[in-house]
C-alpha positions as CSV (number, residue, x, y, z in Angstrom):
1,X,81.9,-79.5,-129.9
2,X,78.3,-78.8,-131.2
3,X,77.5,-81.0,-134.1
4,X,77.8,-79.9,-137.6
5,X,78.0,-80.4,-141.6
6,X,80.4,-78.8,-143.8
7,X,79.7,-79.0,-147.6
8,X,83.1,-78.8,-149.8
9,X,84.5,-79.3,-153.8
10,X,88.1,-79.9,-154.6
11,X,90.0,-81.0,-157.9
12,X,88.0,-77.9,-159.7
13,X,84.6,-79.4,-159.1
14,X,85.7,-82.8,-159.9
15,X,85.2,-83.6,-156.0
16,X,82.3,-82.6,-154.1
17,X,82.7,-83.8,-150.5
18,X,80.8,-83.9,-146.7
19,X,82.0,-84.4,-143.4
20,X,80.0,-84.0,-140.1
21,X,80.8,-84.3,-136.5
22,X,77.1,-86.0,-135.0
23,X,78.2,-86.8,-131.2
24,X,75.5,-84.7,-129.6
25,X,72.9,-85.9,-131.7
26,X,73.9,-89.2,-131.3
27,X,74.0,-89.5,-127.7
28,X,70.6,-87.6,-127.8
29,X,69.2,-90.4,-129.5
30,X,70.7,-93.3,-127.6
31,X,69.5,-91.3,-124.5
32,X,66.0,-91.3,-125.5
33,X,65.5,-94.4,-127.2
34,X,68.0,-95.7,-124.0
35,X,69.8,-98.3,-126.8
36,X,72.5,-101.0,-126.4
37,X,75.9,-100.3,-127.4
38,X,75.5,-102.1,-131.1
39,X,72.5,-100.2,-131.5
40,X,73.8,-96.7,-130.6
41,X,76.3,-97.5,-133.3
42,X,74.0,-98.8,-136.0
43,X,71.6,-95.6,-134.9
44,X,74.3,-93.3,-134.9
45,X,75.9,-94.0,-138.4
46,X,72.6,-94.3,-140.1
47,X,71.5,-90.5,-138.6
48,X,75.2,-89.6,-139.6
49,X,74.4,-90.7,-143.0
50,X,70.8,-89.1,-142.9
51,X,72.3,-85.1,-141.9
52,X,74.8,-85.3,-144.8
53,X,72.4,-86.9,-147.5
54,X,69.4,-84.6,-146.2
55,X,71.7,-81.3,-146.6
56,X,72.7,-83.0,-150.7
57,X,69.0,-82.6,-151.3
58,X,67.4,-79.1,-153.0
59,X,64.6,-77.8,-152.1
60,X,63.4,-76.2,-148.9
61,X,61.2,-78.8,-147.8
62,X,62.4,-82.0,-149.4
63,X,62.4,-84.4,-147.1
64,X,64.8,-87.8,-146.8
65,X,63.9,-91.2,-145.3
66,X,66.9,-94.1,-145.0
67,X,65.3,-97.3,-144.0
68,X,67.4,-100.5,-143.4
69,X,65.0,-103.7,-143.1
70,X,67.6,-106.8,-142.3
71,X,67.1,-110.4,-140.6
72,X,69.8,-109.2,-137.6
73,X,68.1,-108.8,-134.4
74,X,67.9,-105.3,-134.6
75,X,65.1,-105.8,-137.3
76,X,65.9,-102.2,-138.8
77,X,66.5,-98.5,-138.8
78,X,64.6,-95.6,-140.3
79,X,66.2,-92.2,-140.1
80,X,64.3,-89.0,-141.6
81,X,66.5,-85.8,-142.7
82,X,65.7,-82.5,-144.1
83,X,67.7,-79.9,-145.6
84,X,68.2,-78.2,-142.5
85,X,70.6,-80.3,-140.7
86,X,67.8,-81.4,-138.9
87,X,67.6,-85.2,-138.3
88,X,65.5,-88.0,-136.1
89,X,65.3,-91.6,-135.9
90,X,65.0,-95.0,-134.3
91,X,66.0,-98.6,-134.2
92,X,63.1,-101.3,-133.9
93,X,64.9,-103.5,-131.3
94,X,67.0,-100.6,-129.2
95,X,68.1,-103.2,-127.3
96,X,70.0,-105.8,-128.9
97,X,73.2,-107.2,-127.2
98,X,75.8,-109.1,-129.4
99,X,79.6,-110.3,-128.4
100,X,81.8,-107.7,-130.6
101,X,83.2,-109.3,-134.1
102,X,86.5,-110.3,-135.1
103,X,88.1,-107.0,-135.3
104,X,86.7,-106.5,-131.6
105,X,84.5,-103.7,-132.5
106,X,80.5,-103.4,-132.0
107,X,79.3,-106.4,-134.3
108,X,76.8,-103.8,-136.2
109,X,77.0,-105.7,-139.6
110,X,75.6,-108.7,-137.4
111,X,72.8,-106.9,-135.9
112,X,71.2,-105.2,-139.0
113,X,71.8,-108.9,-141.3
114,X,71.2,-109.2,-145.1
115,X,68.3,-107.5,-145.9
116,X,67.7,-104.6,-148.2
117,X,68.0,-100.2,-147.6
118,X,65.5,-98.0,-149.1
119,X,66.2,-94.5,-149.7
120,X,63.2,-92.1,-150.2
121,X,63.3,-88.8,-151.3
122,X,60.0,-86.8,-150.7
123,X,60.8,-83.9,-152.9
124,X,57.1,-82.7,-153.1
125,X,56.1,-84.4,-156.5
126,X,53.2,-86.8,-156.8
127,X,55.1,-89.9,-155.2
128,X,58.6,-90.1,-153.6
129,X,61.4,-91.3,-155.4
130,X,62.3,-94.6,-153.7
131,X,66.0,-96.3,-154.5
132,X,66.5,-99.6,-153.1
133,X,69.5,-101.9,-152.5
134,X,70.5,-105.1,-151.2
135,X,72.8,-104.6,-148.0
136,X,76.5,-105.9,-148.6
137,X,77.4,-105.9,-145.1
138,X,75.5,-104.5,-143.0
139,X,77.5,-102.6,-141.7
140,X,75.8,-99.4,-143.0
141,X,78.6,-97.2,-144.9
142,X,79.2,-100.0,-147.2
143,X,75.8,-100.6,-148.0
144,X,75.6,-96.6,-148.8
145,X,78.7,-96.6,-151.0
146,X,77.0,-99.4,-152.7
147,X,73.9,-97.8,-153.1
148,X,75.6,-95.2,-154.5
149,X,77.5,-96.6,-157.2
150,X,74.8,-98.7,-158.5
151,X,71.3,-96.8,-157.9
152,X,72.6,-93.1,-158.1
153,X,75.4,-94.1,-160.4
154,X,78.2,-91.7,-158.4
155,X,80.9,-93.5,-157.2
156,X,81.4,-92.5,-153.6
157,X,83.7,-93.7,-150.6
158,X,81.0,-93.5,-147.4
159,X,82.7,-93.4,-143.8
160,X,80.7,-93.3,-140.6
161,X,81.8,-94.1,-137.2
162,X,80.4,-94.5,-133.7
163,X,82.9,-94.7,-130.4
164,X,81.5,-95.3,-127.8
165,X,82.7,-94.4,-123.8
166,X,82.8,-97.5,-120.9
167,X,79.4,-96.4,-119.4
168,X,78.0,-96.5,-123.1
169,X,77.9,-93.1,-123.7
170,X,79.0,-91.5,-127.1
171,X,82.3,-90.8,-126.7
172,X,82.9,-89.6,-130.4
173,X,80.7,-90.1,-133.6
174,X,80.6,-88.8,-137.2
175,X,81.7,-89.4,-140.9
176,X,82.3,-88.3,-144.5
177,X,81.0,-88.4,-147.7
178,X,83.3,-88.2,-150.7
179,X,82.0,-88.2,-154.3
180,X,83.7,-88.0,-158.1
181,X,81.8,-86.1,-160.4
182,X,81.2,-88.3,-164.1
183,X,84.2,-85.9,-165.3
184,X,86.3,-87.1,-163.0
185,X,89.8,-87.5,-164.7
186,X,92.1,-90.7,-164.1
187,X,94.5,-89.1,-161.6
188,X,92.0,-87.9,-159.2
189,X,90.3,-90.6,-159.0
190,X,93.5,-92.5,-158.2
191,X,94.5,-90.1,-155.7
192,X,91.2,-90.5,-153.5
193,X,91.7,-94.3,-153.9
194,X,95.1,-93.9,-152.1
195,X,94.4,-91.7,-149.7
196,X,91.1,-93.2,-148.5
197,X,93.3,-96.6,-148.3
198,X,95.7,-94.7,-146.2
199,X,93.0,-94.2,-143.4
200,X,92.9,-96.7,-140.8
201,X,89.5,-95.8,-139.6
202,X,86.9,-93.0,-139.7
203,X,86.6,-93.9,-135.7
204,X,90.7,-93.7,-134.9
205,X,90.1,-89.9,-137.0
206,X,87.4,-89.0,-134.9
207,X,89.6,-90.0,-131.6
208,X,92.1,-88.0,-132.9
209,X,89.7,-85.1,-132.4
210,X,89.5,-84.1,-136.0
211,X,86.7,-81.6,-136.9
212,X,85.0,-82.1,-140.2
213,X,87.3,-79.9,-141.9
214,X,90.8,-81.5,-140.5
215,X,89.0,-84.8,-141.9
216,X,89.0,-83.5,-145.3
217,X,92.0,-81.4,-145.3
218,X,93.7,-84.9,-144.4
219,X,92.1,-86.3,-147.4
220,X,91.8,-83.3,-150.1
221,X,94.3,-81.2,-149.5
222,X,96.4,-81.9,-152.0
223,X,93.7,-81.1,-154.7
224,X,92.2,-77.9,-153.9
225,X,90.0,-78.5,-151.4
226,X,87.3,-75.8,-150.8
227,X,84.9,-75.5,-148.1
228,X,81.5,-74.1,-149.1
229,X,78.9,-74.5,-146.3
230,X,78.4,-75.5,-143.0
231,X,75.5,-76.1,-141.4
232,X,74.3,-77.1,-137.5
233,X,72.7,-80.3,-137.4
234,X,71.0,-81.9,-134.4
235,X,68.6,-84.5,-133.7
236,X,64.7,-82.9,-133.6
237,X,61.4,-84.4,-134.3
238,X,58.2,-82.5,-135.4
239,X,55.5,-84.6,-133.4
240,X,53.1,-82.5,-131.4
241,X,49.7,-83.4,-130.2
242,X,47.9,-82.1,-132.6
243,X,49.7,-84.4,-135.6
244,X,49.1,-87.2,-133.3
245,X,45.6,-86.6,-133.1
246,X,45.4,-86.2,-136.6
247,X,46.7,-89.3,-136.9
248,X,43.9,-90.8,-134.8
249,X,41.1,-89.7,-136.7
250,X,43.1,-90.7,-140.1
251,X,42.4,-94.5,-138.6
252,X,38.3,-94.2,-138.5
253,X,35.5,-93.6,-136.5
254,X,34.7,-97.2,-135.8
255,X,38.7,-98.0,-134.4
256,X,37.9,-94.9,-132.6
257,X,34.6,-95.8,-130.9
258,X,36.1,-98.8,-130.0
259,X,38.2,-97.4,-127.9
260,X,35.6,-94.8,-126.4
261,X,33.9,-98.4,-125.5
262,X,36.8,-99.5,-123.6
263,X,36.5,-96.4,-121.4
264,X,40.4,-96.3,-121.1
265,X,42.3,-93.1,-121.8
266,X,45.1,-94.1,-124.5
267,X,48.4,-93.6,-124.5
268,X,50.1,-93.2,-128.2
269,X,54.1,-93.1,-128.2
270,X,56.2,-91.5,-131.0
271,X,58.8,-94.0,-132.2
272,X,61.2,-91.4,-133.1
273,X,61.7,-88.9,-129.8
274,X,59.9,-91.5,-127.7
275,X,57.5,-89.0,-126.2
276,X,54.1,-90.2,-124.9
277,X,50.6,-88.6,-125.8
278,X,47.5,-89.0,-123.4
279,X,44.0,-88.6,-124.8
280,X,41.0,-88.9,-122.1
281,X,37.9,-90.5,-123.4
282,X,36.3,-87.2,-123.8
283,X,39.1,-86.4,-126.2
284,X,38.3,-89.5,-128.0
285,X,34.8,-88.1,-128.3
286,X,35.3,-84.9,-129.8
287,X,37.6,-86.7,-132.4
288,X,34.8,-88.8,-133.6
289,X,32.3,-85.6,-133.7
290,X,35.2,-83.3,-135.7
291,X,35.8,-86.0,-137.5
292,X,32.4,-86.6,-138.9
């Protein structure tokens, strides 16, 4: 199944929903950035999170960044979205191992910790809008439903899941986003509360080969469910050479010289699609001379 979003409303507009299947994207990214099983699952909900909040935002080129920052040996996760469906990101320790929790499942809450997530919207004003929240568990869609409620002020119920195969490869991933509108009457909101308690687990939906739309016919069907959009999503980052040698010169001609000095050809490696960039000396040289 190629990955995908699909944009819906139900309860006349009350409801405005997401869902998104993410398994190729995901197992791109544990492929590349060759993570642990807790990490493909922290990875894989956060850029599950990213496709469906990237594709809420407006403009053409708006541009969101998720960062989680926690005291779990993961250390964090930054994911960056666009409108597009297109999505990229990476874990700072790819390789953390951790026994599974109580429940049995990848111990994700335990790798990410207490710390805080920062979402940034880049919507092409002076500075970004930056909301931040403390994590409540780590465990990545609570810490979004939270962030929800109490920086964006629209109650949401968050689900993202990772499953992954015995040789650690993706076996199912993806996730939904469901949000009430402030006009929301009573018995709406009561009927999303009991059927989102109804639900076992996102993952046990996703294993159940549900597509996006299944998902939220399971949950909205009963209120007039309407699917809008969908939209491909995949996992693609925007690095070239020629960004990453902009990115050289940004640092100075004395930082550069210094490594003309060394004589060493440099190797600079892109933290989101791990690919690695060679510059000779004599490349170094002509940055310093454009640069001036």
């Amino acid at each position: 199944m190629t990955d995908y979003i699909i944009r819906a409303n139900a309860a006349d507009n009350q409801i405005r929903a997401f869902a998104a299947t993410t398994r190729d994207l995901v197992e791109y990214a544990r492929s590349i950035h060759e993570t642990s099983p807790v990490a493909t699952a922290a990875l894989g909900r956060l850029l599950t999170a990213g496709t469906m909040m990237g594709s809420m935002m407006k403009g053409e080129n708006d541009l969101l960044t998720l960062q989680i920052k926690g005291n779990g040996p993961i250390g964090g996760i930054t994911v960056t979205a666009d409108t597009k469906g297109t999505v990229k990101g990476y874990a700072y320790n790819p390789e953390v191992l951790l026994p599974a929790n109580e429940k049995g499942k990848l111990d994700v809450g335990g790798a990410v910790g207490e710390g805080i997530l920062s979402v940034i919207k880049d919507m092409g004003l002076k500075e970004p809008y930056i909301g931040q929240t403390h994590l409540v568990s780590g465990e990545i869609a609570e810490d979004l439903t939270y962030y929800f409620a109490t920086s964006d002020q629209v109650p949401s119920v968050v689900a993202l899941g990772v499953l992954m195969n015995k040789d650690n490869t993706v076996r199912r991933a993806g996730g939904f986003i469901i949000q009430l509108m402030p006009f929301a009457e009573d018995w709406v909101i009561d009927m999303l509360e009991k059927k989102v308690n109804e639900i076992s687990s996102i993952t046990t939906l996703l294993d159940q080969e549900m597509s996006p739309e299944a998902i939220l016919e399971y949950i909205l069907s009963d209120v007039g469910l309407e699917i809008t959009d969908k939209l491909p999503t995949s996992f693609e980052c925007n690095c070239t050479k020629e960004r990453v040698e902009k990115a050289i010169i940004s640092i100075g001609q004395k930082d550069i010289q210094e490594m003309i000095d060394d004589n060493e050809p440099i190797e600079v490696n892109c933290h989101f699609c791990s690919k690695h960039y060679h510059f000779t000396v004599d490349e170094l040289k002509e940055m310093i001379i454009r640069s001036r």
